[in-house]
N, CA, C and O atoms as a Tinker XYZ file with bonds, in Angstrom:
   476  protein
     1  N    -11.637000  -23.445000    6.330000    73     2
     2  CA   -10.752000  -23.130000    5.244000    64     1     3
     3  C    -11.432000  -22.232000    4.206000    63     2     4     5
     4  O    -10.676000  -21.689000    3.401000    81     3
     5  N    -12.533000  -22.032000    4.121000    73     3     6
     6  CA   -13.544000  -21.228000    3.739000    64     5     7
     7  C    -12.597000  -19.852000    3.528000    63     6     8     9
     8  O    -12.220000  -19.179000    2.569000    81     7
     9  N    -12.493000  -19.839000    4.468000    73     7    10
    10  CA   -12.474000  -18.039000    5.327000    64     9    11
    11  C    -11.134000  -17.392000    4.230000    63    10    12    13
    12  O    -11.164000  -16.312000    3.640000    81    11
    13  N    -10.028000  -18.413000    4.196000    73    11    14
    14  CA    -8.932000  -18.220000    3.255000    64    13    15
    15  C     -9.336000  -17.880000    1.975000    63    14    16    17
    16  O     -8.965000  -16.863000    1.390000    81    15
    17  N    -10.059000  -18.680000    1.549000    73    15    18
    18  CA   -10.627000  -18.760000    0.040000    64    17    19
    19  C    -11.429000  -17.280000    0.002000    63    18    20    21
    20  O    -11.169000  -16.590000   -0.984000    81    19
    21  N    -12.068000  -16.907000    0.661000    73    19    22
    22  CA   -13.250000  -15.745000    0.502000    64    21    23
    23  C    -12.287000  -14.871000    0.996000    63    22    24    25
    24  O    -12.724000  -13.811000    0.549000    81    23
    25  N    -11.117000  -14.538000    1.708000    73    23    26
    26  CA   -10.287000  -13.587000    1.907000    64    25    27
    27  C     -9.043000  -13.240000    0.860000    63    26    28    29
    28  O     -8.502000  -12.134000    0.844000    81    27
    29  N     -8.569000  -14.628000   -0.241000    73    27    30
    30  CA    -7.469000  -14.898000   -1.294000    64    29    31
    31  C     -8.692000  -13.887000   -2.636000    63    30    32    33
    32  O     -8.369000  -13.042000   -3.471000    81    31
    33  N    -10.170000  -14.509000   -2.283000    73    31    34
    34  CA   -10.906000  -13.500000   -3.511000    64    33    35
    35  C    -11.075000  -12.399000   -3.203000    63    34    36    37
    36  O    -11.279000  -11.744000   -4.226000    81    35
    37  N    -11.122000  -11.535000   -1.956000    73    35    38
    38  CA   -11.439000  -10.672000   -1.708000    64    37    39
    39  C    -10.051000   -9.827000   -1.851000    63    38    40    41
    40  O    -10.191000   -8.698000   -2.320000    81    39
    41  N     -8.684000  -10.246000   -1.495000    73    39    42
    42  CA    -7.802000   -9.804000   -1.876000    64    41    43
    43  C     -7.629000   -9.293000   -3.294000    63    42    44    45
    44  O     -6.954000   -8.284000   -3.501000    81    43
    45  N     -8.267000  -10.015000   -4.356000    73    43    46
    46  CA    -7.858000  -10.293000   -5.705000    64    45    47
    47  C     -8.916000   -9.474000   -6.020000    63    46    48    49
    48  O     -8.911000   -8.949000   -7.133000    81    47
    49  N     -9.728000   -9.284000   -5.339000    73    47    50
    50  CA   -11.363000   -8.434000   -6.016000    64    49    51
    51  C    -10.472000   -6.892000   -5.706000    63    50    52    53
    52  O    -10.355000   -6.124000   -6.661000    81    51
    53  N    -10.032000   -6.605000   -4.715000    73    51    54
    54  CA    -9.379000   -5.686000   -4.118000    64    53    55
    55  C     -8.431000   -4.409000   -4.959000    63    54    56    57
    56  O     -8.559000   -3.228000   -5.281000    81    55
    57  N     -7.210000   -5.763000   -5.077000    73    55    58
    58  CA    -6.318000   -5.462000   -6.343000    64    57    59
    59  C     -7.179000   -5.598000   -7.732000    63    58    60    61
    60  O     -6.451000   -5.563000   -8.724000    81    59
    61  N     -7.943000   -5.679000   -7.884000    73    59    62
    62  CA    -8.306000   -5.545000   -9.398000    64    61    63
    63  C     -8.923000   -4.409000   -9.029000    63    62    64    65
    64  O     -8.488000   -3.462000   -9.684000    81    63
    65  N    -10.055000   -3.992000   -7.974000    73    63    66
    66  CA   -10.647000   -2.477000   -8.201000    64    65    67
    67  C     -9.410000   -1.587000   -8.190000    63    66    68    69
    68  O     -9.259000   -0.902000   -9.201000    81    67
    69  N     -8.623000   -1.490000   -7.356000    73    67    70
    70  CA    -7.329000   -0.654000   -7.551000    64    69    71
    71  C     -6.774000   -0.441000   -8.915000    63    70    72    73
    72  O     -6.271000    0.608000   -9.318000    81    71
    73  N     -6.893000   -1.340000   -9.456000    73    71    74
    74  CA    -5.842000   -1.453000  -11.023000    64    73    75
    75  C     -6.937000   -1.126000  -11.751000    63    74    76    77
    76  O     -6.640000   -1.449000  -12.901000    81    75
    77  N     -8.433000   -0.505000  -11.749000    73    75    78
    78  CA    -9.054000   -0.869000  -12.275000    64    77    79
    79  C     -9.099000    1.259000  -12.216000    63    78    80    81
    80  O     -9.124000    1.982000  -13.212000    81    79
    81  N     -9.097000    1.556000  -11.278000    73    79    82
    82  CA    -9.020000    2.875000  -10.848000    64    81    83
    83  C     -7.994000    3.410000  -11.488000    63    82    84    85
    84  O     -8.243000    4.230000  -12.371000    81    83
    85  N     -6.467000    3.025000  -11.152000    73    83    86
    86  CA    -5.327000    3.382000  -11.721000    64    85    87
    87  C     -5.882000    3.321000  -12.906000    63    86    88    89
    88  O     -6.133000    4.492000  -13.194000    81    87
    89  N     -6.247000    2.580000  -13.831000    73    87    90
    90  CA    -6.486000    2.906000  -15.207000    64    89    91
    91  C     -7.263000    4.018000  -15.464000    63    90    92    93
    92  O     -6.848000    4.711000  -16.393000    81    91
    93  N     -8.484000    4.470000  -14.793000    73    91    94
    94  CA    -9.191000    4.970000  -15.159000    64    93    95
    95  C     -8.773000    6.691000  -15.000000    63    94    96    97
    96  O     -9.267000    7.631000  -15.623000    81    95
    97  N     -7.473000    6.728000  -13.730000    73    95    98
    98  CA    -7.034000    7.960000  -13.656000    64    97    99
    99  C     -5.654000    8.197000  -14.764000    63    98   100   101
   100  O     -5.084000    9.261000  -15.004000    81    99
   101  N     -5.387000    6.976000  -15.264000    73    99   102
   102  CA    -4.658000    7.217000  -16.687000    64   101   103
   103  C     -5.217000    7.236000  -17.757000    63   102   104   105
   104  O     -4.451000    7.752000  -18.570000    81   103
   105  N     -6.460000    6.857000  -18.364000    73   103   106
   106  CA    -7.345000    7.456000  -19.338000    64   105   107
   107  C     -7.978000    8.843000  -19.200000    63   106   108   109
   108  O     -8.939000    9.204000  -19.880000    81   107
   109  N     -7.356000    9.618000  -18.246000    73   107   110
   110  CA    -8.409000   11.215000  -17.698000    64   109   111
   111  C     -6.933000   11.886000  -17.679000    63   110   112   113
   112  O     -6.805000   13.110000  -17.696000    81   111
   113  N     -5.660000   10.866000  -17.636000    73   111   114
   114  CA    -4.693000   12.010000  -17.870000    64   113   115
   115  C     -4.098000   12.035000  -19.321000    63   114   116   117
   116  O     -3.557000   13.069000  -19.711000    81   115
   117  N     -4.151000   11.286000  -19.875000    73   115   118
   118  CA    -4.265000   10.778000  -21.445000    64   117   119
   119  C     -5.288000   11.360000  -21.951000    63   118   120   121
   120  O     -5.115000   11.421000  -23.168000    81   119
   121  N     -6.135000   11.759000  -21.691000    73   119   122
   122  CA    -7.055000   12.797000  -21.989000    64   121   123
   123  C     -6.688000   14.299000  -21.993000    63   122   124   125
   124  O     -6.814000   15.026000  -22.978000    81   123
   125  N     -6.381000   14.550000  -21.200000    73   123   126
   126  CA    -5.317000   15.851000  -20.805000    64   125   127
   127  C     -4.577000   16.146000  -21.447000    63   126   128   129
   128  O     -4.746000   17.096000  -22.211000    81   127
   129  N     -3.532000   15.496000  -21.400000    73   127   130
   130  CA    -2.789000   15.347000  -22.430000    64   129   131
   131  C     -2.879000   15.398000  -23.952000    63   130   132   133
   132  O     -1.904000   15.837000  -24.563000    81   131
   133  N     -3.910000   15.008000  -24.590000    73   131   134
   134  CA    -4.120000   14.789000  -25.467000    64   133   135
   135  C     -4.910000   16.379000  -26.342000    63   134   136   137
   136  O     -4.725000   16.709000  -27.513000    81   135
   137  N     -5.639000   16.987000  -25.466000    73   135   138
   138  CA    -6.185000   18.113000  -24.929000    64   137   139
   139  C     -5.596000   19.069000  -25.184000    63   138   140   141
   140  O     -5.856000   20.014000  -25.929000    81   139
   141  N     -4.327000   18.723000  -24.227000    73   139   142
   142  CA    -3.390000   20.316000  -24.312000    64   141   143
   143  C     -2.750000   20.155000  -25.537000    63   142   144   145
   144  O     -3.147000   20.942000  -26.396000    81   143
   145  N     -1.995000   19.479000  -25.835000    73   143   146
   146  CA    -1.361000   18.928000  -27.536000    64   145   147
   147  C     -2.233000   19.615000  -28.377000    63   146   148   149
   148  O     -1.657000   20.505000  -29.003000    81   147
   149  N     -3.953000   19.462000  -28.709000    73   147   150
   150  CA    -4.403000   20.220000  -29.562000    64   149   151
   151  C     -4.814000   21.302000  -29.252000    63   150   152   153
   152  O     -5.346000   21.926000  -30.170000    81   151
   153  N     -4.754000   21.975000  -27.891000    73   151   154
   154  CA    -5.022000   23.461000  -27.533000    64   153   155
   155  C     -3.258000   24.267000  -28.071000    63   154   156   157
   156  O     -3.050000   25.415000  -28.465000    81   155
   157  N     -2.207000   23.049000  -27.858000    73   155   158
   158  CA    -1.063000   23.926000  -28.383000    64   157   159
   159  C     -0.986000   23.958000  -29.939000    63   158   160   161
   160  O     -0.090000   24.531000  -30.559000    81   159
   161  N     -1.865000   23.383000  -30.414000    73   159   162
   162  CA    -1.446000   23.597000  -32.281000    64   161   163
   163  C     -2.310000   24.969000  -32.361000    63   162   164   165
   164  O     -1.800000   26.001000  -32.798000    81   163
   165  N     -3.679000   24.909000  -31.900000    73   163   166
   166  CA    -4.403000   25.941000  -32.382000    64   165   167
   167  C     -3.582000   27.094000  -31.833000    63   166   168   169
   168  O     -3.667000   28.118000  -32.512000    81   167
   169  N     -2.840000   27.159000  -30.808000    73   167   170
   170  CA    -2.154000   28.971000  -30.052000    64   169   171
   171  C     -0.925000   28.844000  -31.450000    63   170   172   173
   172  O     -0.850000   29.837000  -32.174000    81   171
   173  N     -0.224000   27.915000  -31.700000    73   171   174
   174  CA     0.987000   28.050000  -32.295000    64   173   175
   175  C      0.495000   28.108000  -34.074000    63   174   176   177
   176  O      1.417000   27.966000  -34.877000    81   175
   177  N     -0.474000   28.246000  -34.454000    73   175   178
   178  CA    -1.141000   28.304000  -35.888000    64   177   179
   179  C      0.326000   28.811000  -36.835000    63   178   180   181
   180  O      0.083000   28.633000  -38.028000    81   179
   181  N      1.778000   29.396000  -36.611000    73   179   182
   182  CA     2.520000   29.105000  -37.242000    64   181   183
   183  C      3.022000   27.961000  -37.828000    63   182   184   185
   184  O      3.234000   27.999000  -39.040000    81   183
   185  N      3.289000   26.797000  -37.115000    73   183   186
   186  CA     3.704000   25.503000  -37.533000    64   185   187
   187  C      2.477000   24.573000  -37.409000    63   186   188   189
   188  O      2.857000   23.517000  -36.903000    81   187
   189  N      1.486000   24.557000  -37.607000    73   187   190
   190  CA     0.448000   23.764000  -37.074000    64   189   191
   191  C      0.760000   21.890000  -37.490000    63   190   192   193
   192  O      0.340000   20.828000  -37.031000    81   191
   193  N      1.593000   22.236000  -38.451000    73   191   194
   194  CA     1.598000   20.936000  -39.079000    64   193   195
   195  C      2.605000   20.367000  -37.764000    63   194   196   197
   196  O      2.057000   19.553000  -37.020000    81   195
   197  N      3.994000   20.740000  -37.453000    73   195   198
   198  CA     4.646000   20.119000  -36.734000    64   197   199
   199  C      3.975000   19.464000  -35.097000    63   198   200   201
   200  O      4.286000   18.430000  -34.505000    81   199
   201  N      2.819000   20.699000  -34.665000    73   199   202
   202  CA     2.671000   20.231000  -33.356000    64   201   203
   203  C      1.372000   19.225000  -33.537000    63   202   204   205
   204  O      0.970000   18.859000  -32.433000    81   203
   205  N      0.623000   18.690000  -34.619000    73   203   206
   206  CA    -0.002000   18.297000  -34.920000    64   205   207
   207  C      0.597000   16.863000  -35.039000    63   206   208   209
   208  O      0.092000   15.927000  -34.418000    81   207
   209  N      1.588000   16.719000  -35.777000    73   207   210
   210  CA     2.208000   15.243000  -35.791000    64   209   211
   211  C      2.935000   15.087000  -34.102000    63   210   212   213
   212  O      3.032000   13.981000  -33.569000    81   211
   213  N      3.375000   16.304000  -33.454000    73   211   214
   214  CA     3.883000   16.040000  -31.544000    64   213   215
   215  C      2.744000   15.413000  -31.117000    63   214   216   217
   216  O      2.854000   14.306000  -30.590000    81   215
   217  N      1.346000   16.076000  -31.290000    73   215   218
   218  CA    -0.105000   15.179000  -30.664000    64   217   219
   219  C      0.004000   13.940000  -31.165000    63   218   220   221
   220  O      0.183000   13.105000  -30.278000    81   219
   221  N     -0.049000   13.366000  -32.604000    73   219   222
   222  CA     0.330000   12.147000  -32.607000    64   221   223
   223  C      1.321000   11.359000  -32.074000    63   222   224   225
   224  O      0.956000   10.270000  -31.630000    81   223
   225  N      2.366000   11.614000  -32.016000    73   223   226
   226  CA     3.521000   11.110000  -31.251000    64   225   227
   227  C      3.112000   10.981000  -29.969000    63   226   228   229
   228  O      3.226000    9.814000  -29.595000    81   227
   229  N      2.676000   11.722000  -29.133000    73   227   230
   230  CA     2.582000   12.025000  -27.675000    64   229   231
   231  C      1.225000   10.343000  -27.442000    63   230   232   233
   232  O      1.235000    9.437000  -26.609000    81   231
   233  N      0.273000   10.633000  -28.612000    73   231   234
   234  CA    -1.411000    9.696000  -28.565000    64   233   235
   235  C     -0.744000    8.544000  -28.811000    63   234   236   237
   236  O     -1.284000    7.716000  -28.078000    81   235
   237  N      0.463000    7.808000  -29.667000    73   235   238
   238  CA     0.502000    6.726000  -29.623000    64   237   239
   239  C      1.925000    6.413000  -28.742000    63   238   240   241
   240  O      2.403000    5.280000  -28.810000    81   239
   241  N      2.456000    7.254000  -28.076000    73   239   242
   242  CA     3.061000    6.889000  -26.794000    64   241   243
   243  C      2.156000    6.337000  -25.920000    63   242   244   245
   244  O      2.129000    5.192000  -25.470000    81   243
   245  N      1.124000    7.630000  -25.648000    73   243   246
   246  CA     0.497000    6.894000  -23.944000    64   245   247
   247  C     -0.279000    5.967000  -24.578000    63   246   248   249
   248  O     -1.066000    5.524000  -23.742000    81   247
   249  N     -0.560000    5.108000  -26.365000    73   247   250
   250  CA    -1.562000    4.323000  -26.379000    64   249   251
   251  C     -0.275000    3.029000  -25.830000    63   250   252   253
   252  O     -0.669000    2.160000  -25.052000    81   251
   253  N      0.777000    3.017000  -26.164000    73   251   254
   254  CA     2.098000    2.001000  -26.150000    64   253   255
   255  C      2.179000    1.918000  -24.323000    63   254   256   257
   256  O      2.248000    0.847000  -23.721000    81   255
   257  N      2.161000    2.816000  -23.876000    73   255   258
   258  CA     2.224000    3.065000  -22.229000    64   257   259
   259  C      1.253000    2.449000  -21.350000    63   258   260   261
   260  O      1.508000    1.957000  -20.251000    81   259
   261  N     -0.395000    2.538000  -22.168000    73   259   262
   262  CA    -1.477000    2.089000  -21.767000    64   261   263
   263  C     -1.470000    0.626000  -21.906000    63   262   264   265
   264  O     -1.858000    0.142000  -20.842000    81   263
   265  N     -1.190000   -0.290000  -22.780000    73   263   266
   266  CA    -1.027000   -1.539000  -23.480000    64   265   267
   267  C     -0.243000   -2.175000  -22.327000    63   266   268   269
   268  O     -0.639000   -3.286000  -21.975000    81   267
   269  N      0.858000   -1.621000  -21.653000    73   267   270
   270  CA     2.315000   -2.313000  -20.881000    64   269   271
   271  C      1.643000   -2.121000  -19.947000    63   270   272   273
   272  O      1.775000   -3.081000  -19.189000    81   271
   273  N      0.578000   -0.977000  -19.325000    73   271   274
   274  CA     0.175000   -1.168000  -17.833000    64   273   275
   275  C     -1.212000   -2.676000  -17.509000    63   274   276   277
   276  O     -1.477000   -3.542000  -16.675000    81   275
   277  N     -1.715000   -2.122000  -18.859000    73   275   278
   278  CA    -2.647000   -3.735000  -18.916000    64   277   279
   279  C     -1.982000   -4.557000  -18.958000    63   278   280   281
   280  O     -2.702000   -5.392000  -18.411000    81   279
   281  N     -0.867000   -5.196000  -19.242000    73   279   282
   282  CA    -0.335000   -6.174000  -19.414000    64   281   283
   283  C      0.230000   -6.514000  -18.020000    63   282   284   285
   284  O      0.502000   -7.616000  -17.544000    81   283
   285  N      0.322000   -5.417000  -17.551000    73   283   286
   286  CA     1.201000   -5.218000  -16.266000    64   285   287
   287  C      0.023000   -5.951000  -15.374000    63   286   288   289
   288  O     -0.141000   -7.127000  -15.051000    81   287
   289  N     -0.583000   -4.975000  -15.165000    73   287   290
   290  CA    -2.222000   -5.541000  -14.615000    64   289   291
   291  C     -2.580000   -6.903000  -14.530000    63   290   292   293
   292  O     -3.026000   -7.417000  -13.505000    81   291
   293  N     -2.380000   -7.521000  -15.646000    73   291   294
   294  CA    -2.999000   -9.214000  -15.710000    64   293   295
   295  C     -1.519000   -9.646000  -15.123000    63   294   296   297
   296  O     -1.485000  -10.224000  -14.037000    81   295
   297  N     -0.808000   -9.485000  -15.537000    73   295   298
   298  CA     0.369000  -10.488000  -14.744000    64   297   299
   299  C      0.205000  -10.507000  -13.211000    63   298   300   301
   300  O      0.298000  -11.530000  -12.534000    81   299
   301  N     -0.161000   -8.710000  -12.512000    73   299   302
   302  CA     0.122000   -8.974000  -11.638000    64   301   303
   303  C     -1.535000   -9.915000  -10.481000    63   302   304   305
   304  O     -1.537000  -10.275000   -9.303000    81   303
   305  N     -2.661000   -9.987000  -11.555000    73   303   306
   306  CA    -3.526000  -10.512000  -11.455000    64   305   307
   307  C     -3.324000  -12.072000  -11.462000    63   306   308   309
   308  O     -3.924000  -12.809000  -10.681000    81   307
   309  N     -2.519000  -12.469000  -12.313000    73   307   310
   310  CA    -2.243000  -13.767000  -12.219000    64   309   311
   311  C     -0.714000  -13.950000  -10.972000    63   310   312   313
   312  O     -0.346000  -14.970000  -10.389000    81   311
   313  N     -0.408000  -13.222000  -10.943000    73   311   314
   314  CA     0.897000  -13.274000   -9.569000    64   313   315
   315  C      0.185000  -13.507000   -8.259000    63   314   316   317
   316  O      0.348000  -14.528000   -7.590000    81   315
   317  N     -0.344000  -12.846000   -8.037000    73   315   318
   318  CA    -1.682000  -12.509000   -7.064000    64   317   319
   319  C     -2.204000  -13.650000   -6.461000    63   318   320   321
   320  O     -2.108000  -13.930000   -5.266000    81   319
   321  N     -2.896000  -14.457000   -7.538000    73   319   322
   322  CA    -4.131000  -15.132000   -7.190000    64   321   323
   323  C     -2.817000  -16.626000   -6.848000    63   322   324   325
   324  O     -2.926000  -17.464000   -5.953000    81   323
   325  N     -1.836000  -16.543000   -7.743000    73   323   326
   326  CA    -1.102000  -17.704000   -7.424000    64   325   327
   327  C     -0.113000  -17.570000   -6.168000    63   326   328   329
   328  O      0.275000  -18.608000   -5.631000    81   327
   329  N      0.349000  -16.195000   -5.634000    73   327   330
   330  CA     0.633000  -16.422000   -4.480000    64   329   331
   331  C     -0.313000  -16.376000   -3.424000    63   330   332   333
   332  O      0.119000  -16.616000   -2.297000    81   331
   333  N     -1.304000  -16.162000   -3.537000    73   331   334
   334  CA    -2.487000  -16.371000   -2.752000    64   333   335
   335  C     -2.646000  -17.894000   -2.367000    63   334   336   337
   336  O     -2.665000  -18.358000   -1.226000    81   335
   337  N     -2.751000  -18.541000   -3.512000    73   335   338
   338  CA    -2.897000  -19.652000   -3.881000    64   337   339
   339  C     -2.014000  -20.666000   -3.393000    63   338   340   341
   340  O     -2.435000  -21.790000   -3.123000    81   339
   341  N     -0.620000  -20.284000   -3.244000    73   339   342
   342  CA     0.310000  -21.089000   -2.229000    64   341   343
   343  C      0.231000  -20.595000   -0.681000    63   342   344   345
   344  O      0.691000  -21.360000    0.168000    81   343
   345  N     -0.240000  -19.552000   -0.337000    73   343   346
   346  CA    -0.320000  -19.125000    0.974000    64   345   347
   347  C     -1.545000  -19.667000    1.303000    63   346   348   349
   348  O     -1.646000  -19.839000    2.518000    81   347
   349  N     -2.577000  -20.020000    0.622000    73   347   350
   350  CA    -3.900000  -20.696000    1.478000    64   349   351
   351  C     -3.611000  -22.425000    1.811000    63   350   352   353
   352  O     -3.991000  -23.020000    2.820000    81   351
   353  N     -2.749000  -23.072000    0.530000    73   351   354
   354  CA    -2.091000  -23.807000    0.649000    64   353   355
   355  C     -1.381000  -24.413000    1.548000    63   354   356   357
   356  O     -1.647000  -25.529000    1.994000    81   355
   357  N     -0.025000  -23.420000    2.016000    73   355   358
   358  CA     0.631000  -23.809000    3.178000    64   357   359
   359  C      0.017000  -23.998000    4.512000    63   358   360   361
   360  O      0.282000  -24.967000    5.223000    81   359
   361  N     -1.220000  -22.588000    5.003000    73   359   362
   362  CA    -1.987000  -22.652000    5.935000    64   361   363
   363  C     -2.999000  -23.913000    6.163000    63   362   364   365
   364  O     -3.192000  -24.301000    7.315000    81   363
   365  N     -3.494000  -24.401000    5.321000    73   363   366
   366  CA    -3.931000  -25.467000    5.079000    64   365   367
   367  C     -2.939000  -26.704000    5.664000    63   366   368   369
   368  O     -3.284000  -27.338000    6.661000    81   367
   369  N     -1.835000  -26.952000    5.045000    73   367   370
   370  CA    -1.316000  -28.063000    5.650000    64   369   371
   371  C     -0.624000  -27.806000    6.832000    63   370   372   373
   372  O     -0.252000  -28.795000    7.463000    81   371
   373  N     -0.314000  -26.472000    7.363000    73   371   374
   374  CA     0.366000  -26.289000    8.632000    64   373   375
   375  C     -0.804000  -25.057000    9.318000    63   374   376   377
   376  O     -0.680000  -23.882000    8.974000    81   375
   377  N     -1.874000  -25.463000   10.264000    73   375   378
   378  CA    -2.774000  -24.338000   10.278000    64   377   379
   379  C     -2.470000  -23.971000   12.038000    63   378   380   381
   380  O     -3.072000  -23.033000   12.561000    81   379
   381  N     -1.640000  -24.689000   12.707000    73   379   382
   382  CA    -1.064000  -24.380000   13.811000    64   381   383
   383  C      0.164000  -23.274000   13.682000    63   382   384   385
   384  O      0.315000  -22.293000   14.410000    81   383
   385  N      0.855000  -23.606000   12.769000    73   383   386
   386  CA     2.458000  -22.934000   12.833000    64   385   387
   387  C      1.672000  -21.170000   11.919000    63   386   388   389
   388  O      2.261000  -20.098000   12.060000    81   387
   389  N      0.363000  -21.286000   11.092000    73   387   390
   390  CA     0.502000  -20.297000    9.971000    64   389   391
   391  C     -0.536000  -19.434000   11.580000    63   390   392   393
   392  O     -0.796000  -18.235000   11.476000    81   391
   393  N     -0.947000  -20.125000   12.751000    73   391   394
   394  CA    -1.105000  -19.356000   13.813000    64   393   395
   395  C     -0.791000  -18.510000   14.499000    63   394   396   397
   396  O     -1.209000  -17.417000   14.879000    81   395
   397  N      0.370000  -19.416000   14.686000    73   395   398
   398  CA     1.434000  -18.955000   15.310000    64   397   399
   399  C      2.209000  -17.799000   15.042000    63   398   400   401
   400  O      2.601000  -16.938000   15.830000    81   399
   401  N      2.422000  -17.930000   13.466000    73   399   402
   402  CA     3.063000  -16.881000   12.440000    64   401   403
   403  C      2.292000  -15.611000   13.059000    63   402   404   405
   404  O      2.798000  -14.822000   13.856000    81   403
   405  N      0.880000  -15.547000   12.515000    73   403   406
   406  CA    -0.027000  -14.421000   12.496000    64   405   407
   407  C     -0.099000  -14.068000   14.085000    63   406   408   409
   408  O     -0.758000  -13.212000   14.677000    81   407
   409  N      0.449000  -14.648000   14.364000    73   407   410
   410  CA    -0.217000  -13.918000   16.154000    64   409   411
   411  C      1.233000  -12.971000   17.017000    63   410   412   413
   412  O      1.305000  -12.166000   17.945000    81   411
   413  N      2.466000  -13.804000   15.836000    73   411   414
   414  CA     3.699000  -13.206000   16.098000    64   413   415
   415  C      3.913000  -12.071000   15.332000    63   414   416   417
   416  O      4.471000  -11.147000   15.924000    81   415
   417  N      3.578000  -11.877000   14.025000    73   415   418
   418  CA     3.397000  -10.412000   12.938000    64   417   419
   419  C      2.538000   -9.571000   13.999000    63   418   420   421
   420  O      2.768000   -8.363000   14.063000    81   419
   421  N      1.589000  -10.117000   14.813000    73   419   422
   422  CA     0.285000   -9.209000   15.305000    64   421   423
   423  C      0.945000   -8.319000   16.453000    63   422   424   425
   424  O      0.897000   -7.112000   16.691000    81   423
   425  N      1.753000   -9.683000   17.236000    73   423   426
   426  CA     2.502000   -8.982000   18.202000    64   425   427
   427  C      3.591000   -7.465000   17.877000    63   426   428   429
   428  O      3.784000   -6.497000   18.613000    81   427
   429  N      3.953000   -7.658000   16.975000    73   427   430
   430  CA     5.366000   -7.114000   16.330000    64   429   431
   431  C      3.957000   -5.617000   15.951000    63   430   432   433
   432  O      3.618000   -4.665000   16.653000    81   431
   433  N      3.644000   -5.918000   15.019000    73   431   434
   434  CA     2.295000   -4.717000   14.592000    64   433   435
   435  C      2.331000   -4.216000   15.623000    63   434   436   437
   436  O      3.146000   -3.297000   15.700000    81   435
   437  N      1.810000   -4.417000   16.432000    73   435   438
   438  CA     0.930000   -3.802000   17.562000    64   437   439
   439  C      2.469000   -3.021000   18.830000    63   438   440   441
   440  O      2.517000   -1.990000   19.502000    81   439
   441  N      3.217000   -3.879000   18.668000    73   439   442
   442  CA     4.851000   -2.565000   19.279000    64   441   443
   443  C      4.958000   -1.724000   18.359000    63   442   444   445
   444  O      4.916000   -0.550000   18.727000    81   443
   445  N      5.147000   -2.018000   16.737000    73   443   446
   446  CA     5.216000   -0.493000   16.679000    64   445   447
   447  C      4.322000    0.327000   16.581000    63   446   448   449
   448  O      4.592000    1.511000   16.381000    81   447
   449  N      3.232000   -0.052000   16.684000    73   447   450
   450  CA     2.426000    0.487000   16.557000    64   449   451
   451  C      1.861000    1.936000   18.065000    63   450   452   453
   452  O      1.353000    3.055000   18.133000    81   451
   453  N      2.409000    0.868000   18.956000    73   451   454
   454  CA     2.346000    1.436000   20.462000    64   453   455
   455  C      3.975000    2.636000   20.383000    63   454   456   457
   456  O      4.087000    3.667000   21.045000    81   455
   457  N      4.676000    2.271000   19.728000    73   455   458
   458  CA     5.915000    2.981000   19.825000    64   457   459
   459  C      5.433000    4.199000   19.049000    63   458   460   461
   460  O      5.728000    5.280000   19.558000    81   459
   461  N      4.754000    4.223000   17.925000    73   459   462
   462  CA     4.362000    5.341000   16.985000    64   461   463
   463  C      3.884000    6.401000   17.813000    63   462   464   465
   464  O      4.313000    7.526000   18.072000    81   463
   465  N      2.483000    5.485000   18.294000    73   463   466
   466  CA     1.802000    6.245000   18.862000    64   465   467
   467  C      2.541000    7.153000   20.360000    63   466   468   469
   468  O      2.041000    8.227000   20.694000    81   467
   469  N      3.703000    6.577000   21.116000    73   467   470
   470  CA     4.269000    7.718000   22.054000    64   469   471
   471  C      4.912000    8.590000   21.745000    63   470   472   473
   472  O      4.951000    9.672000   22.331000    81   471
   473  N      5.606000    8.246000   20.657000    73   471   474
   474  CA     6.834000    9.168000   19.822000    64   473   475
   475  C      5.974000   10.689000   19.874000    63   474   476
   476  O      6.474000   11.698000   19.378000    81   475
């Protein structure tokens, strides 16, 4: 039963480097962003004041945008580990039938998989 447990963390280690990435390629486009906003005040030096408060507007959007994806993140960190958590569960008390299951998904995988590959 080991094997569940070190595969439910490894899942969860998984999804967190992923979400962990996704963030990091939304702090480099929030950067960008943030970037071009003040490369457009300096070209537009007519209104500087207006596109100057758009960079603000635009910086505390993606900071409001950034906040909901972290939030997003831990929920789905805590979704995760708790459906993990009932699936090591069930296998546990039924470890014949959650066999059975996996060897019937494997079967099914592996047709289309053979079908892909003639197409």
């Amino acid at each position: 039963m080991r094997r569940w447990s070190s595969r439910r963390k490894d899942a969860v280690s998984t999804l967190t480097s992923e979400f962990d990435r996704f963030q990091d390629d939304f702090d480099q486009l929030r950067t960008k962003l943030v970037r071009l906003a003040g490369d457009t005040v300096k070209e537009f030096s007519d209104s500087p004041q207006k596109f100057a408060d758009l960079k603000d507007v635009i910086e505390g959007r993606l900071t409001v945008i950034e906040d909901e994806i972290g939030d997003l993140g831990r929920q789905l960190r805590i979704k995760g580990g708790e459906a993990a958590g009932r699936v090591e569960k069930r296998v546990q008390e039924r470890p014949f039938a959650s066999l059975a299951i996996a060897f019937g998904v494997g079967l099914f995988a592996a047709q289309l998989l053979r079908r892909r590959r003639s197409s």
